[in-house]
C-alpha positions in Angstrom: -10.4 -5.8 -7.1 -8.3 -2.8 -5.9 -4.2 -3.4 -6.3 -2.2 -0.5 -4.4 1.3 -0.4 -5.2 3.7 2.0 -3.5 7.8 2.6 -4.4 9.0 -0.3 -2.9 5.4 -2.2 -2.4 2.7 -4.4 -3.5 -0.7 -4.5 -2.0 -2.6 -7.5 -3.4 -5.7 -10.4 -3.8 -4.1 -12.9 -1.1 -2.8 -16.1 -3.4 -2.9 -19.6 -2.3 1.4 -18.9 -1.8 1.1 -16.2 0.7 -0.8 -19.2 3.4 2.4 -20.9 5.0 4.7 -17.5 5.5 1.1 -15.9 6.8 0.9 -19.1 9.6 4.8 -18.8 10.0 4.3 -14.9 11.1 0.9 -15.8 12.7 2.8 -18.5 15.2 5.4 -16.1 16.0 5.2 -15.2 19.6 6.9 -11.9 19.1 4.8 -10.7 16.2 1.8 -11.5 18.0 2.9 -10.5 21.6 0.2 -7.9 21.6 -2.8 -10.5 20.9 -4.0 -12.9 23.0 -2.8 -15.7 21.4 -0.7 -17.1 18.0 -2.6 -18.4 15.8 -2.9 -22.1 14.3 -2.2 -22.4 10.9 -6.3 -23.6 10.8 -7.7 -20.1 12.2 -4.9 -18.6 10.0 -5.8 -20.0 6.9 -9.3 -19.1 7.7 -8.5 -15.2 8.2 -7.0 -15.5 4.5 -9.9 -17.3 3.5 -12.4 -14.2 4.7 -9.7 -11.4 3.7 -10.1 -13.2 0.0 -13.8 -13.4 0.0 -13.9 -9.8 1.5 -11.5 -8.3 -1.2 -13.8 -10.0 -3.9 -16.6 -8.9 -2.7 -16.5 -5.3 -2.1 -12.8 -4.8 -3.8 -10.6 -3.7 -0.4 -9.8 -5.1 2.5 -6.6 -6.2 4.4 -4.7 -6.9 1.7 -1.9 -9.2 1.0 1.2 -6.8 0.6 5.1 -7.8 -0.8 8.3 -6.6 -0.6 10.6 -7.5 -3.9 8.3 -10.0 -4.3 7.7 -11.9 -1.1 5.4 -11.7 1.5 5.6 -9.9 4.2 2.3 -9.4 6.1 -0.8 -7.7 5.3 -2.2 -4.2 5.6 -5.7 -2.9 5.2 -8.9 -1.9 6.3 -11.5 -3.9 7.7 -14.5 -3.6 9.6 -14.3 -4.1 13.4 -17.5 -6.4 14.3 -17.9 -5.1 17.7 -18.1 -1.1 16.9 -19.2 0.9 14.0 -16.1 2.6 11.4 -13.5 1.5 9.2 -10.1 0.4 10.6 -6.7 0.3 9.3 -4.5 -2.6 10.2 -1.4 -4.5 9.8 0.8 -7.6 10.7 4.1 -7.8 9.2 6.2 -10.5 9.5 9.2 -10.0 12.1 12.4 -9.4 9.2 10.4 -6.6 7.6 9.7 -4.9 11.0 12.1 -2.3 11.0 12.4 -0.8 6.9 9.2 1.8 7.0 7.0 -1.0 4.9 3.6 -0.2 7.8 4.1 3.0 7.2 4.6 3.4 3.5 1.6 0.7 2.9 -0.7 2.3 5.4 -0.1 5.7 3.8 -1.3 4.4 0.3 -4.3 2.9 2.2 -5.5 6.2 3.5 -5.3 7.6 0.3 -7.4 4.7 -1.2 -9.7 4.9 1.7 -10.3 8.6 1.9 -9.4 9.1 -2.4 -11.5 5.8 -3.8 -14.2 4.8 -1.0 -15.2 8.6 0.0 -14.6 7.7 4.0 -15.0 10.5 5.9 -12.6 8.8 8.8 -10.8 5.9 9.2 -10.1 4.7 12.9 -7.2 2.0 14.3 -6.4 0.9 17.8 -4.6 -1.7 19.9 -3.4 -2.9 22.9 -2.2 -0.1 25.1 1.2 -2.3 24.8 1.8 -2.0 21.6 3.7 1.2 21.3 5.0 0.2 17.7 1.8 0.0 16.5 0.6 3.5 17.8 4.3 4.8 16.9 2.8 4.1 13.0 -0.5 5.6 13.2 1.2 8.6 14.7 3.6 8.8 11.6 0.2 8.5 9.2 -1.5 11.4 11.1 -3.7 9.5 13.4 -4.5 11.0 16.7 -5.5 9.9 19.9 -8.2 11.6 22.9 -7.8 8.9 25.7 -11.3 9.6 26.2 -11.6 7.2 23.4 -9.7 4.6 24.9 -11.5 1.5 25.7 -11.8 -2.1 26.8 -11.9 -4.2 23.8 -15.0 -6.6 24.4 -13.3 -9.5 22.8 -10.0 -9.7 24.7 -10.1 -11.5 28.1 -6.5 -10.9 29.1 -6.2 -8.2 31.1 -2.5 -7.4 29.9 -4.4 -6.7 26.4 -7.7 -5.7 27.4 -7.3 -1.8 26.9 -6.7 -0.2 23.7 -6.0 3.0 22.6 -8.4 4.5 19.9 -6.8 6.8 17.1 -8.6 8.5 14.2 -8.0 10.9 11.0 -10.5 12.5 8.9 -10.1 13.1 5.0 -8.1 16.5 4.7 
């Protein structure tokens, strides 16, 4: 199993710890304002339960990452079910919003997804809404053709239905 550490970060094996502040940030309506929906603390002990069977069983994945030692979110790559590629993602929990921790992590995944797993390209996207998100795959190097934009075929809301596609390729 892959552990990424940064200057000021930790990105880890999810532990059995990281479950309540993960449903805490997972039922906050602001961190999840771009999604259809919080989450229950069920379906959100169930995304930890296939991020830990994920990271076991091919040593990445959307990892659990800390911050002088506590939680604060994850950041990762997965992949997307509905479309071929490997994403990079993250959720952070409202307090470390704010202190460059999405960016720093994401950085070290990129170079762990491009240095360690060969990937010739690594792809995110999100709501068209969620300029904070896009704001930190511009700062990684992602770029964006709007022809790539689409309708995600999983989201009904309309609000949330269109995302915005970015890419980079290994330099």
């Amino acid at each position: 199993m892959s552990e990424l550490r940064t200057e000021r970060l930790v990105l880890r094996q999810w532990r059995e710890e990281d479950r309540a502040p993960f449903a805490a940030l997972n039922a906050d309506p602001i961190v999840m304002e771009h999604f259809p929906s919080t989450m229950t603390r069920e379906a959100s002990d169930a995304f930890v339960d296939f991020n830990i069977a994920a990271i076991a069983d091919r040593g990445w994945g959307l990892w659990a990452v800390e911050a002088d030692g506590e939680f604060i979110g994850f950041v990762g790559l997965n992949e997307p079910r509905f479309r071929p590629g490997v994403e990079i993602g993250w959720r952070l929990a409202r307090e470390a919003w704010g202190h460059g921790y999405a960016t720093e992590a994401a950085r070290a995944v990129l170079a762990f997804a491009f240095d360690e797993l060969g990937l010739a390209e690594v792809i995110s996207f999100t709501s068209t809404t969620n300029v904070r998100s896009q704001r930190v795959m511009e700062r990684i190097g992602m770029t964006r053709d709007p022809a790539d934009d689409f309708d995600h075929p999983n989201v009904t809301d309309e609000r949330l239905r269109r995302h915005v596609l970015y890419r980079v390729a290994r330099g």
